[in-house]
N, C-alpha and C positions, 0 to 999 in steps of 0.2 A: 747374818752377814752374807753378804756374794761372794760366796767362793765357792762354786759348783762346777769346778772342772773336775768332776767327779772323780771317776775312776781308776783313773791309769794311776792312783795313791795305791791301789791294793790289787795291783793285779798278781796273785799267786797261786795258779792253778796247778803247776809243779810240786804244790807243796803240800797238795790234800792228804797225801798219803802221810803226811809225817806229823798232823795234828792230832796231840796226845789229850787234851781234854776243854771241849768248848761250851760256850754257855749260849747250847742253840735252841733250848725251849725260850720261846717268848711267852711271859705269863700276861705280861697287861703295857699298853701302851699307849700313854694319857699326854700329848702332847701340850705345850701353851701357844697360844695365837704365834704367826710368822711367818714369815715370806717366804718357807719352803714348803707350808701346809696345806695340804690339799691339790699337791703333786705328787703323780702317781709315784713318779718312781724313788721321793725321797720323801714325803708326807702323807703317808697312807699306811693303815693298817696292815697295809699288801704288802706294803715295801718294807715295813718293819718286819713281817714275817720272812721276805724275802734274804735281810740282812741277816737271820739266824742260817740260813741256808745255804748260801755264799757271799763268801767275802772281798767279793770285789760291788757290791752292793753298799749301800748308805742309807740312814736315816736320819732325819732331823727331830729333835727336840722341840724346835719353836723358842720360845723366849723363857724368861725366868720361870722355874719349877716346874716345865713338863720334865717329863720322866720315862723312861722304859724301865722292864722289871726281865734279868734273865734266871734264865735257872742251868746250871750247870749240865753235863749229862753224869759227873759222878762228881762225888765232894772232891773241890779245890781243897787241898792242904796245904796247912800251914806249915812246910818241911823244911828241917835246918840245913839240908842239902842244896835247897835250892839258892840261885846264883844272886848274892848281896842281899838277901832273903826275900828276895820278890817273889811272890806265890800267883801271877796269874799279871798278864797286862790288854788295857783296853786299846785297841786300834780306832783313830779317827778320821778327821780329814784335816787336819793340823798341819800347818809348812809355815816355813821362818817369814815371821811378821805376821802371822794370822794362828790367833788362841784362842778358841770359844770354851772355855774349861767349863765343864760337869763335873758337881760333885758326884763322889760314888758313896754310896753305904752296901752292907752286905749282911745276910743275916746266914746262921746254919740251921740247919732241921734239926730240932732239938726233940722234937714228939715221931720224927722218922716216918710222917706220913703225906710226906714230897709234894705239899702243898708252902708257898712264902707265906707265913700264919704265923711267926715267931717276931723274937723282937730284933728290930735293924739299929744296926751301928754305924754312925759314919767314919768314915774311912777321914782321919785327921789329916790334911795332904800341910803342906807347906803354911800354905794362907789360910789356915783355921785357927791362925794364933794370931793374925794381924789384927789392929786396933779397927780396919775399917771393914772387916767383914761382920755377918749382920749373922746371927743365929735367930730362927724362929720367925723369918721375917715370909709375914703375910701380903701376896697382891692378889687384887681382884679384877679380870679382865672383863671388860663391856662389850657384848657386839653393837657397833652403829650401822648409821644407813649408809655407808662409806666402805671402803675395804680397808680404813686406818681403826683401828682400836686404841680404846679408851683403856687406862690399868689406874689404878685409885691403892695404894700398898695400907699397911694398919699403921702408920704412922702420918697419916693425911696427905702424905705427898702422891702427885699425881703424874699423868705423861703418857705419852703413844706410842704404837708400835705402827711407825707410817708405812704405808703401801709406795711400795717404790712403780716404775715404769717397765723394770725388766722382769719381775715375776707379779702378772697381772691378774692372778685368780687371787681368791676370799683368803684374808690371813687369818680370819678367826674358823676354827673347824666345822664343815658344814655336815648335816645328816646325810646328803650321799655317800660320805666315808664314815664316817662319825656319828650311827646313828641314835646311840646312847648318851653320845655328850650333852650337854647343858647346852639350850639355845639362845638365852639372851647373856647370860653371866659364869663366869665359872673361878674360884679359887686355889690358888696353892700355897703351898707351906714349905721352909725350907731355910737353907742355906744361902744367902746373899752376899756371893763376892764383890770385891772390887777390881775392875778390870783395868790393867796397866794399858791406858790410849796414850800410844803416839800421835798427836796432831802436828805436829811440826811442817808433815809435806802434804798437804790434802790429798794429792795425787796418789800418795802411796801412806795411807794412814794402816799404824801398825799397832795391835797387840801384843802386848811381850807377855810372853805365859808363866802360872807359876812354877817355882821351882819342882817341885812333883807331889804327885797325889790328884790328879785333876782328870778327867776323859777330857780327850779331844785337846791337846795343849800342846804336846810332841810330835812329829814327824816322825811316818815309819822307814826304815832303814831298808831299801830293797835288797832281795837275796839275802837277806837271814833268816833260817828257820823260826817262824811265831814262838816257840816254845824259847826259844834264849830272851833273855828280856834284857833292855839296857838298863845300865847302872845310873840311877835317879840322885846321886852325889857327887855325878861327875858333871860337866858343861857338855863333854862329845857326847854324840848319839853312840852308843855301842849297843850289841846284840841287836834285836828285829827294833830296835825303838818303839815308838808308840808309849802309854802312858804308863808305867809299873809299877803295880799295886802289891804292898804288902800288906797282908791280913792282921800283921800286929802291929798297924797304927789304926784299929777301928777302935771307938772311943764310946763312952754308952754316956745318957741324955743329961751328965754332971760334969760330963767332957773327961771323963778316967778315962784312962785306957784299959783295954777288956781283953783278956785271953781266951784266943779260940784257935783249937786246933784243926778246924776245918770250916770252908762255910760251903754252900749248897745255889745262893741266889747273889744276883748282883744288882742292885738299882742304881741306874743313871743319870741323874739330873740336872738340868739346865740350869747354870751356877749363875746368868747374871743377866743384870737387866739394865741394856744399857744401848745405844744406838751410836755407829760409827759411822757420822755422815752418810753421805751416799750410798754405802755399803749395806745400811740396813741393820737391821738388830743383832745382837751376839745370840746364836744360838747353838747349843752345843748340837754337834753329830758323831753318831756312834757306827762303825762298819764292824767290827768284830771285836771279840772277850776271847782271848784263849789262854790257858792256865801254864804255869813253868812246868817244865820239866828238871827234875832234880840232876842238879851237876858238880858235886863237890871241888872238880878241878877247876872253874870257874871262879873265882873273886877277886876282889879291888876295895877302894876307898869304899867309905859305911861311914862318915863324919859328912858334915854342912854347915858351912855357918851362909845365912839367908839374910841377906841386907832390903827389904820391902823398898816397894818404891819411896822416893823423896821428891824434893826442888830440886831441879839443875841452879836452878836460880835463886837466890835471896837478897832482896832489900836489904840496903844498909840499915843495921838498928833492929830487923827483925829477929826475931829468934824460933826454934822448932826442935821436937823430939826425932832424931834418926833412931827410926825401929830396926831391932834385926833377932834371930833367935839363931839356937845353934841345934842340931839335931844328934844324938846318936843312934845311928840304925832306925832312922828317920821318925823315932821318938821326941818331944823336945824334951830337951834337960838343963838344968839349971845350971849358968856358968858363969864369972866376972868375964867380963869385954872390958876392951881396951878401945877408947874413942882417942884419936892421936890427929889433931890438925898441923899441915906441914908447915902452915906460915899462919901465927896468931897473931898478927899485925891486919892479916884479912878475916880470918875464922878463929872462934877461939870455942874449944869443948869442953864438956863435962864428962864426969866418968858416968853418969844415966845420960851421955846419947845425947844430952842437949846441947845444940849448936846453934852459937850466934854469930851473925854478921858485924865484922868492927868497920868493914871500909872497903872501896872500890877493890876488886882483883877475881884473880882465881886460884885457886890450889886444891891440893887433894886430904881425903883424909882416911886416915887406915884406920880400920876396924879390925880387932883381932881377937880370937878364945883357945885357947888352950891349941891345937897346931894347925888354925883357919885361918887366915887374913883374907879381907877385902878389901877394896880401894876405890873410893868415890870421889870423882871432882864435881867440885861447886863452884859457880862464878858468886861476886856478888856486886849488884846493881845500884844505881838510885837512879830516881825521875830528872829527865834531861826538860824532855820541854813537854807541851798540853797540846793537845789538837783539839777544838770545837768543831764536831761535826755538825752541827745545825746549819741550816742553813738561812742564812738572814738577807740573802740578795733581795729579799720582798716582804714586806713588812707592814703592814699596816695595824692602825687601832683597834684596837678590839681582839686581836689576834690572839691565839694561845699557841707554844711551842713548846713541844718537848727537847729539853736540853741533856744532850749526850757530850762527853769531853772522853777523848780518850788518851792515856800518859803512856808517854815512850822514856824507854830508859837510856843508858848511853849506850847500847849497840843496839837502837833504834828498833829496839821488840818492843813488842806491847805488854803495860803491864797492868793487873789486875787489882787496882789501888783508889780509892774514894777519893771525887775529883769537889773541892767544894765552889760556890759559883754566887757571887756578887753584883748588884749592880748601883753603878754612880749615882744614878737618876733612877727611883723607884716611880715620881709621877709621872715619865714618861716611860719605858718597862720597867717590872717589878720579877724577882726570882721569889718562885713559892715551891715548896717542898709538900705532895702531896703523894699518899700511897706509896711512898719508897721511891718516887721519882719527882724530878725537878723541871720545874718550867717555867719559861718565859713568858709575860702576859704585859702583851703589849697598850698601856695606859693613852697614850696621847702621842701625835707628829713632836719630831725631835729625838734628838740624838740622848744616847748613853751608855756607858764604858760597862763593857763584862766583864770581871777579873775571874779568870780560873785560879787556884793554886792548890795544891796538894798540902794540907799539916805535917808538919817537921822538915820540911824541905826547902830550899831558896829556889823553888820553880814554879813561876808566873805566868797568866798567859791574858792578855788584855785584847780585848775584840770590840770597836764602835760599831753599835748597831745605828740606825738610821729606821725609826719607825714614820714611814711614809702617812702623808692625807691621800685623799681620793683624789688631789688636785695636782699630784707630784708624777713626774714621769722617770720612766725606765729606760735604759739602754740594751738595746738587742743587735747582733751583728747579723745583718741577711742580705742576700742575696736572689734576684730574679731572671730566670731563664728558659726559654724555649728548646724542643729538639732541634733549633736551624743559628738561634743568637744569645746572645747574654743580652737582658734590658736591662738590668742594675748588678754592678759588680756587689762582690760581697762590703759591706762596708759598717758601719756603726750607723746607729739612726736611736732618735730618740721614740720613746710612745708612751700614750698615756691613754686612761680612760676617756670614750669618746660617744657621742649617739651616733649610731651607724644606722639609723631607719633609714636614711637617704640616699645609702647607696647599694638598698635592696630591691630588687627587680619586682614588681607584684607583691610585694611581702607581705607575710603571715601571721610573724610573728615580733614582737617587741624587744627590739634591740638598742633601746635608750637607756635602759638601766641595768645596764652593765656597770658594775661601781669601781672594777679594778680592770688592769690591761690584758688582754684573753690574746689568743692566737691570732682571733679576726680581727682583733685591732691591728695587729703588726703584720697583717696582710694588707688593711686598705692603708696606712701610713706607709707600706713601701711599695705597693703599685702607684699610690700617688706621688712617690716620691723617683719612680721612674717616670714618672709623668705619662702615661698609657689609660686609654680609656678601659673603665671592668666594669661587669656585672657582677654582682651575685643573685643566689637566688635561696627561698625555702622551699620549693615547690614540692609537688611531691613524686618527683624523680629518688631522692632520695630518703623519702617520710620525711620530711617537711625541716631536716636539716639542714642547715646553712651550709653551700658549696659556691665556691668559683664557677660561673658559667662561661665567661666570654673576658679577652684582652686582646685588642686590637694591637698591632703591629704594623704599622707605613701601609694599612689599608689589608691587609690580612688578618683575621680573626681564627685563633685557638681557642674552641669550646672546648668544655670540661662537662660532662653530670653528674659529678660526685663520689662515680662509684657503679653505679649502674651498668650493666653489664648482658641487660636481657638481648639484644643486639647490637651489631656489631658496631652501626654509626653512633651507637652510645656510649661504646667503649673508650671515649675518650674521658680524659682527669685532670683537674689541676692538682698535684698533690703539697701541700706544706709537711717539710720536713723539719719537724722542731728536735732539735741539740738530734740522738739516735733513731725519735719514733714518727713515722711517719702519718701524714692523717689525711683523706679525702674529702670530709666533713663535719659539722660538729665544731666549728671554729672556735664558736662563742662559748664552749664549755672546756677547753682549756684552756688553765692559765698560764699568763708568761710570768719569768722574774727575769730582775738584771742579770745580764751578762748571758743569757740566752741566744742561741745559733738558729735561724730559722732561710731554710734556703725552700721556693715557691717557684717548681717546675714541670713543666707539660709534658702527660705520655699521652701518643695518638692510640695505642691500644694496650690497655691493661689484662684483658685477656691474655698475652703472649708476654713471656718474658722480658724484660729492658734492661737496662746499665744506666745505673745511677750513678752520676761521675763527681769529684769535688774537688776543687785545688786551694790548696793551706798555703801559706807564705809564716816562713819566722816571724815577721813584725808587721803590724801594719800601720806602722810609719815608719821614718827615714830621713835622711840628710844625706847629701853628697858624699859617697866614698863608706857609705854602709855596705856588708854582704847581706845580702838576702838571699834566702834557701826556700827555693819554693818545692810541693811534693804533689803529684798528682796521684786520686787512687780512683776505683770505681768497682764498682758491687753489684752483683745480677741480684733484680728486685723479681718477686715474683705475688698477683694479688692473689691470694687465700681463704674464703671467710670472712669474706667483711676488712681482713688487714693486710697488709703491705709486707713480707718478709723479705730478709737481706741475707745472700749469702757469704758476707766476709767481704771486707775491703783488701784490695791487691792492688800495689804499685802498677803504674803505666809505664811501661818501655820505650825510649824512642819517639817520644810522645815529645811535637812541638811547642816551644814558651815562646809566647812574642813580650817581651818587654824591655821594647826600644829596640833593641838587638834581638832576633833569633837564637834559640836557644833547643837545646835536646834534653829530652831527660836519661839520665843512665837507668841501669838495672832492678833500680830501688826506687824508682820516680821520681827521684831528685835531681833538681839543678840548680846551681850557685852563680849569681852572680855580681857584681857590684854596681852600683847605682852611680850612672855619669849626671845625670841632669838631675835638679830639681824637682821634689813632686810637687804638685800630684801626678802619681804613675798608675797606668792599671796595667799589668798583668794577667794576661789571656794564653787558655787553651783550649781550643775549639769553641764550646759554650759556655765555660767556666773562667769567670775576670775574681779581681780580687783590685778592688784601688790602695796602694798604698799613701799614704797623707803625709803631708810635712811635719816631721819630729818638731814639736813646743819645747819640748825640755832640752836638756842640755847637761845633764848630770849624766846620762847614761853615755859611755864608751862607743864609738864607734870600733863596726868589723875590724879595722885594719888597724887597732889599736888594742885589741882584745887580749886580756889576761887569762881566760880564765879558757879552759874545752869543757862540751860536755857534749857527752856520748851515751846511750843511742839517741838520736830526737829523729825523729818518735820512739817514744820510751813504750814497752809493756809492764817490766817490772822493775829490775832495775838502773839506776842512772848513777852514772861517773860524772862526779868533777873534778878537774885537775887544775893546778893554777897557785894555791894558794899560799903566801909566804908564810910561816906557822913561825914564830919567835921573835923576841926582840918587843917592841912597846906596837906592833904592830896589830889590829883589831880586826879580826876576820869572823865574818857571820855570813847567813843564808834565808832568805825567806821564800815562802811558796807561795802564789798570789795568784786568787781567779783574776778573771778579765773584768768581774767588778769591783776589785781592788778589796777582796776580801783577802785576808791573810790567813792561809788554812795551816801555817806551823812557821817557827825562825827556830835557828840552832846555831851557836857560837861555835867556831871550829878551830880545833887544834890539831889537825894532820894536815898534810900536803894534797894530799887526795882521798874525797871523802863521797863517801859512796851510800843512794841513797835506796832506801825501799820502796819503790809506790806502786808497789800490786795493789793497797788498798784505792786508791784513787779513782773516782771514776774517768771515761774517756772524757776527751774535750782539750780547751786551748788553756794553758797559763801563763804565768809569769815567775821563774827565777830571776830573784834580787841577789846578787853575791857582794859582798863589802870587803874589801881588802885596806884597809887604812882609810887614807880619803877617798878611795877610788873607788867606785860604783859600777857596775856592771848589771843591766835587766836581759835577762835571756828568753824567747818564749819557748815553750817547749809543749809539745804534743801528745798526749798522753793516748796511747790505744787500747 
């Protein structure tokens, strides 16, 4: 994992003088593949030597079952003096929210000839009794041609130890540090935890450590002498902190516990195997072992009771064991618990720990053993509404889809529940179940009903698909512009497969059997539908890819060569900007689907930085006495490699709207205003139009009638609606709706203000539907 802000954790050079017994012989140091390996100063043989020598130094482990081996410089004892009987603790690089636990084992010189030759016991910590930790468990690491490693464990399960971008050298050990190790494969054996991941904030993803017995789990306590150790059955850090080990919890290979009055050696091992996003792999790090010093005037609590992790969350109807053990003098010992739910209308328990869900809520429940109590709250949930994520804007026969549904509960999390999936019409699509997952396979043109729904639940979720012929056309919104005019506002246009041999320059290559609607279609249907004379060409300006060469203008022509950049009068472009990604050529090899955003405009030099500008309007249509919120943003593009990069769209300030009236935009690039005439209107800013169309329908609300706010638009993640009258025989619902009138979620609403999640969403334009009784309200809304 990244967390190498190394070492101001251990800076203690005031305190050389007061180290009573440390474990600075390094006897052997076998690390497993990792993102710290084969850095000097935390993965190298050097640096492991180094960490025996001071302690403001660090080493890394690597991944599951590497290992270091120390040896004391005089027996550790196991002394009843010493403070809550901790006999010795390991210092890591451990801080709240970040745990990479190492098991430790230890052996004593039992032959007294100061070699580790004897037998090792491991050190029993907390989570050596939990159900999910793995005894004996074997992985075997593969080096590839990659810097990501392959691991294959002896229970056939497999998975990688990925190479991130911030630690860019070989994660698997190479012969210039490592010149003994194994060079294609290497093994280890061991102890396999389960590591408590908080996912909830990506940003800030946490480890929560076990209770004690672990390297590298605890945070050290600056300014305490290393010889004081903190107390492992309390929650505070007291004494130096860091991890403290007592010698009579080491256990021998039937899992007893073993009495020894001394041990001699300490090994270290990398307790888990497991990757925290971005972060990178768990791997334990060890900076210093120093032994207690005996203090009889020092004690406190010696009792634990350990609640393992659970669900926050339960399904109605589910049921689960809550694990928990109790410890004396960090022994486990056999005791009755008390499982006590505070509201069994929501939760109801057993006296073994098992807990089931009766119904929506939350409450807590106490755990209790002889003078421990803990207290745990649990919400518990059911399936609100289904999302289909698939996407069916484009569809034709023959097709195959994989079909993903994903269920929200009622506080709009996601949840992890078998989605099952139907169809009306199997001879025009059919749902097949292959390999564990489900797909759609499109049989013949013509429509048919998807029904999601979840077993044991009254939650539905029906989606018409439309499986297109070759002979159906698309809807795409685009727009055509120059650095000097707009030739076609952004607008809706239809397209369809078409032969475009005709209106290639010289051509090369065969552009009739194109069988569905590609980018180059919805290029020459809307230059020709700005009515402007074009070229294209395949020459080989750009390897014989199809590119815009030429679009006249009232007797001015703007050449394009695709991309070409060897000088500088070539360095002009037309670029097509489809929905985010930009393209210079290669038309005919991507495809469009409905509801697609494609804006087709002119740099005179790509070699030099430009600003790619765009103005969005709420709607685009209208009727007399509508508001409309138009936003201007724009983005320094820069060419790279062959690709088009953006750096971030930013509002425009101050920034002119003509539509009808003069117009400014505020701080946020927004301006509002309401519609006096009749459309059709276009709306202009500088080079950028937008025509708004005469509203057909008549269901939706006008502005200056409007129930309902919602706030932000543009949304990043989350969205406010306010409005809604919640009681009475009144029906209030919500639906989300691309611009092809797919409906990607609805949800019946019983609050006043309901508030919505769409970090998952991608960018682009939609449609909020809100229902309040009979009254209907389409809102669009901008997602960034």
């Amino acid at each position: 994992m990244k967390k190498i802000t190394i070492l101001s954790v251990l800076v203690l050079s005031g305190l050389v003088c007061l180290a009573q017994n440390t474990a600075s012989k390094l006897w052997e140091y076998r690390p497993a593949p990792g993102q710290h390996i084969n850095i000097e100063n935390i993965g190298t043989p050097q640096s492991a030597q180094k960490m025996t020598e001071n302690f403001s130094s660090l080493v890394s482990l690597g991944s599951f079952g590497g290992y270091i081996i120390l040896g004391f410089e005089k027996a550790c004892v196991n002394h009843p003096d010493n403070p809550y009987g901790i006999d010795f603790t390991i210092f890591g690089n451990a801080f709240s929210g970040s745990s990479e636990p190492g098991v430790v084992w230890v052996m004593k010189d039992e032959n007294q000839n100061g070699l580790p030759d004897e037998t090792w016991y491991e050190i029993a910590g907390s989570h050596h009794f939990h159900s999910k930790t793995v005894q004996n468990y074997e992985v075997t690491y593969f080096k590839t041609n990659s810097r990501d490693v392959f691991w294959k464990g002896n229970s056939s399960e497999t998975g990688w130890v990925l190479a991130n971008s911030f630690n860019t050298q070989e994660y698997f050990p190479t012969q210039q540090y490592f010149p003994q190790y194994p060079r294609d494969s290497v093994t280890f054996r061991g102890t396999l935890l389960h590591p408590e991941i908080d996912f909830s904030n990506n940003q800030k993803i946490k480890i929560n450590p076990p209770a004690f017995g672990y390297a590298d789990s605890h945070p050290r306590q600056q300014g305490i002498d290393l010889f004081v150790p903190d107390n492992p059955y309390t929650k505070e850090i007291e004494g130096a902190g860091g991890d403290p080990i007592d010698i009579s919890w080491a256990v021998d290979s039937l899992g007893n516990y073993v009495e020894l009055d001394s041990i001699h050696f300490v090994k270290i091992v990398s307790g888990s195997l497991a990757t925290v996003g971005w972060l990178g792999e768990i791997s334990t790090d060890v900076a210093w072992v120093e032994a207690v010093k005996p203090n009889p005037a020092i004690s406190g609590k010696e009792n634990l009771l350990v609640v393992y992790q659970h669900p926050t969350k339960v399904l109605v109807g589910d049921s689960f064991q809550l694990e928990a053990a109790f410890f004396e003098k960090g022994r486990k010992t056999e005791a009755n618990f008390t499982f006590s739910s505070q509201n069994k209308e929501i939760l109801t328990t057993e006296t073994s720990g098992w807990v089931k869900a009766q119904s929506n809520g939350e409450t807590e429940i106490l755990i209790s053993v002889k003078t421990e109590m803990e207290t745990v709250t649990l919400k518990v949930v059911e399936p609100e509404f289904i999302q289909l994520l698939t996407d069916f804007s484009s569809v034709y026969s023959g097709d195959t889809l994989e079909l993903a549904a994903q269920v929200f509960d009622n506080e709009q999390d996601k949840l992890e529940i078998a989605v099952h999936i139907s169809s009306s019409n199997p001879a025009v699509g059919e749902v097949l179940e292959m390999d564990g997952k489900t797909f759609f396979v499109a049989r013949q043109s013509g429509e048919t009903v998807l029904t999601c729904w979840v077993e044991g639940f009254e939650v539905e979720k029906q989606v018409t698909v439309k499986v297109l012929s070759l002979d159906d056309k698309i809807r795409i919104y685009f727009t055509l512009k120059t650095e000097d005019e707009n030739l076609l506002p952004f607008q809706w246009m239809e397209v369809g497969a078409s032969d475009l041999n005709n209106i290639v320059e010289n051509r090369q290559n065969d552009y009739s059997g194109l069988e569905r609607p590609t980018l180059f279609h919805a290029l020459a249907a809307g230059l020709q539908k700005a009515n402007v004379p074009f070229v294209f060409r395949d020459d080989d300006a750009v390897g014989g890819k199809i590119y815009l060469h030429s679009v006249e203008s009232d007797g001015w022509f703007y050449n394009g060569w695709g991309g070409k950049t060897e000088t500088e009068a070539f360095a002009r472009v037309w670029i097509a900007r489809l929905n985010s990604n930009q393209f210079l050529n290669d038309f005919d090899k991507k495809e469009i689907f409905n509801g697609d955003t494609v804006a087709l405009y002119h740099v005179s030099k790509i070699t030099e930085p430009w600003i790619y500008s765009r103005l969005l309007a709420s709607s685009d249509s209208a009727v007399i006495g509508d508001e409309i919120e138009v936003q201007l943003y724009q983005t320094e593009c820069t060419f790279f490699e062959g690709e088009v990069l953006e750096s971030g769209f930013i509002p425009v300030a101050n920034a002119e709207i003509f539509a009808g009236n003069i117009y400014f935009t505020n701080n946020f690039g927004k301006a509002v205003f309401t519609l006096e005439s009749e459309p059709p209107l276009v709306i202009s800013s500088g080079v950028d139009a937008i025509l708004i169309s005469k509203k057909l329908t008549t269901v939706i609300s006008s502005a200056v009638d409007k129930t309902f706010r919602i706030y932000p638009n543009p949304v990043e993640n989350e969205l406010t609606i306010e409005g809604f009258q919640v009681g009475g025989n009144s029906y209030s619902e919500l639906k989300l709706i691309t611009t092809s009138g797919y409906i990607l979620f609805e949800k019946k609403i019983n609050q006043n203000q309901q508030r919505l999640n769409l970090s998952w969403l991608p960018p682009g334009i939609y449609y909020l539907k809100l229902v309040q009784g009979e009254k209907t309200e389409t809102h669009k809304i901008i997602k960034k």
